[in-house]
N, C-alpha and C positions, 0 to 999 in steps of 0.2 A: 198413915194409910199405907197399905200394902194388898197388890194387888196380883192374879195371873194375869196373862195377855187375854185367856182365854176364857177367864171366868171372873171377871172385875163386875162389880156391883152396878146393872145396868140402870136401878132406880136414881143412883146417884152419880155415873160416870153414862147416859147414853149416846154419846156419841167415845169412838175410843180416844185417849190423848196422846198417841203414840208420836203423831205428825206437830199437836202441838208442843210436845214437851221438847224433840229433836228440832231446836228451830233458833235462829231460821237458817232454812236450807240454801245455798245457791241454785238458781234453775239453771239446770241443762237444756238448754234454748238449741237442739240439732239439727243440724239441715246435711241431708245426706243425697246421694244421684245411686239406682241401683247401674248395673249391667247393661240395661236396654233406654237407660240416659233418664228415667221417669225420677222427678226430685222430690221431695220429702222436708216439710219443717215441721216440728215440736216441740214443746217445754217437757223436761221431767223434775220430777219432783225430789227425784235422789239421783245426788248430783253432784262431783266434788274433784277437786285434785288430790292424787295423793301419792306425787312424787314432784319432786324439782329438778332432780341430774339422775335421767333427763327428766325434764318435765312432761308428768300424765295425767292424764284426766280420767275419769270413768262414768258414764251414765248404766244405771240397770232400770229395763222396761220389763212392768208386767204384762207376761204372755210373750210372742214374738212380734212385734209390733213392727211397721214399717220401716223408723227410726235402726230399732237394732238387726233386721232380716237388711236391710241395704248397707247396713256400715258393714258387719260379718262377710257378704256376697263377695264388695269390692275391696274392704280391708283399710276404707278413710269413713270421717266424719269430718263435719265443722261445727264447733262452737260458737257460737255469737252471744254475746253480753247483753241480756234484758234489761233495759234501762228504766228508771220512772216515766219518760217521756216515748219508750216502749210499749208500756205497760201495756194496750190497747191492743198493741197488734202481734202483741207476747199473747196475749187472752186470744185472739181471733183465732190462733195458727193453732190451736187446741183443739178446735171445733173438730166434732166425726162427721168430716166430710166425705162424701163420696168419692172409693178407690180411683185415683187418677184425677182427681179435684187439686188445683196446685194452693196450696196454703199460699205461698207468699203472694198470689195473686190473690186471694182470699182477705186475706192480712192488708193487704197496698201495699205491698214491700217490692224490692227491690233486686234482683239476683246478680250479684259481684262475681267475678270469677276470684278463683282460688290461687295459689301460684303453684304449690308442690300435689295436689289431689284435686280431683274431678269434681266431688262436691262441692255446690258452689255457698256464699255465704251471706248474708244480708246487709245490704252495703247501707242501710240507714244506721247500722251498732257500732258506735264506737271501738267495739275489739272485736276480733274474731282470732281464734286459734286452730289452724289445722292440722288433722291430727288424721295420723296411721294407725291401725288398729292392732296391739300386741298382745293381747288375751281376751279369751270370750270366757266366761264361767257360767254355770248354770249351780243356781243357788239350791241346797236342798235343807228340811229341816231335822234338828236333832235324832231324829229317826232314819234319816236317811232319803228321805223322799222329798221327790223332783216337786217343788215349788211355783215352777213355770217362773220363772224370773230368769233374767237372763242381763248379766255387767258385764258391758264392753269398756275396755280397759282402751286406751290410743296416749299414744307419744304424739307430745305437738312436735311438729315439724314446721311451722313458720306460723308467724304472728303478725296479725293487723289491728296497728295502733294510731288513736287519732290524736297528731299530734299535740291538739287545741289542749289536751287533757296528760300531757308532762309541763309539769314543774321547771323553774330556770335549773335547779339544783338536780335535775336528771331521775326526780320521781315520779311516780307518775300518783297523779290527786283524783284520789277512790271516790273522794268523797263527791265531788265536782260530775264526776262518771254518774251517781246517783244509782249503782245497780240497786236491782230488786229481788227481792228473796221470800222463798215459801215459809209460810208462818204459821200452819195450824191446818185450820179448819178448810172445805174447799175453797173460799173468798177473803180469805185472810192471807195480806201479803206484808212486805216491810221495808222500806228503801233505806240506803245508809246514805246519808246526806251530813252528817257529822262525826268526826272522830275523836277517838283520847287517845292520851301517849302514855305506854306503862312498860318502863323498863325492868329489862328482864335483870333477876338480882346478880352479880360479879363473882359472888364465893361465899365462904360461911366465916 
């Protein structure tokens, strides 16, 4: 099978597979504070690190959404870790509630202070990574034209880890964490609860 993005066979593909094929994704779970102190939590759906020295992250929202207009404004975000035993109030904190409606109250959740950035973090997640904001892009496509997408790129700057979930031997046990991850369709999600080990080859 071969398809365009734009003109793929709706009798046999109606819903597109674009989210199911790239999967699964890690949520970007953000909680952000603008200017005037008003806070802000979400999941996205494209979501990922992709740097280690230093270590970055990047979420991109479509349109200007709350999440990316308050991290841009102050120049921080936080990450927090959706877990299986999250899952509930990872789903609630999505809801379109009314501007100025506080999801973590929403959620039942909990608001932790940060140490190096204002936004605060949800002190139920096992991790949290705060993070200062080093590029903003606005996504355009092959033609040139603005998208309305918009990736905020942040360098973590300090990390919350709970210690119950490192290893005697100084690892830390993902699997034990139970994160959750986007898997497809809108209700389709995926937890890693097991792992394999597959080394990478030495030489030829």
């Amino acid at each position: 099978m071969f398809y365009e993005p734009d003109a793929r066979d709706r009798a046999l593909l109606p819903h597109d597979p674009f989210k199911a094929l790239v999967a699964p994704r890690p949520i970007g779970w953000v909680s952000t504070r603008d200017a005037a102190g008003r806070v802000n939590l979400a999941p996205y759906s494209f979501f990922n690190a992709v740097a280690d020295r230093p270590p970055m992250l990047l979420f991109s929202s479509a349109g200007m959404k709350d999440s990316a207009s308050f991290a841009i404004e102050t120049g921080e975000f936080v990450w927090n870790l959706p877990t299986f035993a999250l899952r509930e109030a990872m789903n609630a904190s999505s809801a379109p509630l009314p501007r100025g409606t506080s999801e973590f109250e929403h959620a039942g959740l909990t608001l932790a202070d940060s140490r190096h950035v204002a936004a605060p973090r949800v002190a139920e997640a096992p991790v949290a990574m705060e993070c200062r904001v080093t590029q903003v892009l606005e996504l355009r496509d092959v033609e040139g034209t603005d998208i309305d997408r918009h990736v905020i790129i942040g360098q973590v700057v300090g990390v919350h880890l709970d210690e119950r979930f490192v290893l005697p031997d100084g690892r830390v046990d993902t699997a034990a964490l139970q994160p959750i991850a986007r898997c497809g369709y809108l209700d389709e999600y995926a937890v890693t609860d097991e792992l394999f080990a597959l080394r990478r080859p030495t030489g030829g």
